[in-house]
Structures are given as C-alpha cells and as structure tokens.
C-alpha positions as a Markdown table, in Angstrom:
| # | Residue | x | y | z |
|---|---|---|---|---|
| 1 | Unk | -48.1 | 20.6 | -67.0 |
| 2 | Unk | -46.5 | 18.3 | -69.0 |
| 3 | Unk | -46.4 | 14.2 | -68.3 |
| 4 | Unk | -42.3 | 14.7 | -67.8 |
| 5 | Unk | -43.1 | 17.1 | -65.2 |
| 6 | Unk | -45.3 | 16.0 | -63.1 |
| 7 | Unk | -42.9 | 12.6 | -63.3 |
| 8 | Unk | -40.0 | 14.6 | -61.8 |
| 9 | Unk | -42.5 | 16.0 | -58.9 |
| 10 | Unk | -43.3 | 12.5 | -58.4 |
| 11 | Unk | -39.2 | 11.0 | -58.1 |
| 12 | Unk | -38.3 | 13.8 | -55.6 |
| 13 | Unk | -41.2 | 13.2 | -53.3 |
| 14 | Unk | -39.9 | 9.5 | -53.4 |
| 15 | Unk | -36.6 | 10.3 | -53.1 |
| 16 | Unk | -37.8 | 12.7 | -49.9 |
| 17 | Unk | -40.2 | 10.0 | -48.6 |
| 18 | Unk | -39.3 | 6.5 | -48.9 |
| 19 | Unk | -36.1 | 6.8 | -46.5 |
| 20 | Unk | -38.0 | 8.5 | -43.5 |
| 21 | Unk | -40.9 | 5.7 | -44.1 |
| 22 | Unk | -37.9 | 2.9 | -44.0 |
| 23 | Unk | -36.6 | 4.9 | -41.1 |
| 24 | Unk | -40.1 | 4.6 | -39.0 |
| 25 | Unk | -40.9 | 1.3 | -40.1 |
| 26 | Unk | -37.4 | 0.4 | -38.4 |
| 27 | Unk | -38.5 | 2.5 | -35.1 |
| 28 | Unk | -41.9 | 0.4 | -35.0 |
| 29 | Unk | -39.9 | -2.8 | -35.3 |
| 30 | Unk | -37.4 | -1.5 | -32.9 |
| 31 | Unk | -40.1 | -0.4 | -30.3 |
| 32 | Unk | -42.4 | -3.6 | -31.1 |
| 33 | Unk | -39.3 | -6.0 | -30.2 |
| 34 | Unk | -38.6 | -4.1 | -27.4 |
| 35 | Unk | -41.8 | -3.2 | -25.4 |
| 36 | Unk | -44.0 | -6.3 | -26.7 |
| 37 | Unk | -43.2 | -9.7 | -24.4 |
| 38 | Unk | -44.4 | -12.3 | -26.9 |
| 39 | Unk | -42.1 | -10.5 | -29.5 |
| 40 | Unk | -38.9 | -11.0 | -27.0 |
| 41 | Unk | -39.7 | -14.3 | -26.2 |
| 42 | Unk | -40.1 | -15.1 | -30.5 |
| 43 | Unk | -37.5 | -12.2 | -31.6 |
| 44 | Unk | -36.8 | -14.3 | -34.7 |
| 45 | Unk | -39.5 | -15.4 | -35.6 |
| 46 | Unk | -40.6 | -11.8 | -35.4 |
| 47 | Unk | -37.7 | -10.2 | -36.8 |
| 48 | Unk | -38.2 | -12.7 | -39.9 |
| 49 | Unk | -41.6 | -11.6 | -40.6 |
| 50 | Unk | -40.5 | -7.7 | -40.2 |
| 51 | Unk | -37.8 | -8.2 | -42.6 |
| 52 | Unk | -40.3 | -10.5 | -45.3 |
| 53 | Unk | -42.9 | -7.6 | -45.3 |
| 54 | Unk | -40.9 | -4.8 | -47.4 |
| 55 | Unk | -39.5 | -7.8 | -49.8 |
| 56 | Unk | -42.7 | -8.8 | -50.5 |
| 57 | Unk | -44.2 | -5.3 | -50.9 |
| 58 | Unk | -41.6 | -4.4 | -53.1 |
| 59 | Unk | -42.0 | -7.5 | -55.0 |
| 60 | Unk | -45.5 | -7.1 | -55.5 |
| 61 | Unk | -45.1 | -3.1 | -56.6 |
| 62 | Unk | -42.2 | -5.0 | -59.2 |
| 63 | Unk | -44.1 | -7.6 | -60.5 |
| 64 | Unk | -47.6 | -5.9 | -60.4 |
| 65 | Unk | -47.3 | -4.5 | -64.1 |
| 66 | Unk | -46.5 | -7.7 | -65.7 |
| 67 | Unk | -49.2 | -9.1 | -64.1 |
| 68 | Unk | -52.3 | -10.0 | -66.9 |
C-alpha cells in the first residue's frame, strides 16, 4: 500500500467522523446544560468553557508540528 493511499483511507474516515463527533459533543453539552443544576445556574460560564475546548484542541493539533 502506497503512503498516498493509505492518506486517502485516512481523509475519508475524517471526513466520515469528525461531524458525528462535533454532533455528540454538542448532545453532551446540550444534555450537561440541561440536566446538571450548577450548569443552569452558570450557563455562561459553562457554555464558554464548552465552546474554548474544540478551539483549543484544534489549536494545539495546528500548532503541534511547529512545535521544537
């Protein structure tokens, strides 16, 4: 199997996978802010650090290969 190959394997799985992960990560924030009290009561608060974890995920996936 060739390295271009195996690349393309690799972009459809992400293509496949990375919308139905955003789409339960946004059912476990939904169901958090909904069922959990303290979550109400602080909704942005909370809804701020939901929305700061993918940016800074992605940001460290970005940046990691420049990284020395």
């Amino acid at each position: 199997m060739t390295p271009i190959e195996s690349d393309e394997q690799l972009m459809i799985i992400l293509i496949c996978a990375v919308p139905f992960a955003a789409l339960l990560y946004c059912g476990l924030v939904m169901g958090t802010l909904l069922t959990v009290p303290f979550a109400k009561d602080h909704s942005l608060i909370f809804g701020g650090i939901f929305a700061l974890i993918p940016l800074v995920t992605g940001a460290a996936i970005w940046i990691g290969p420049f990284r020395k």
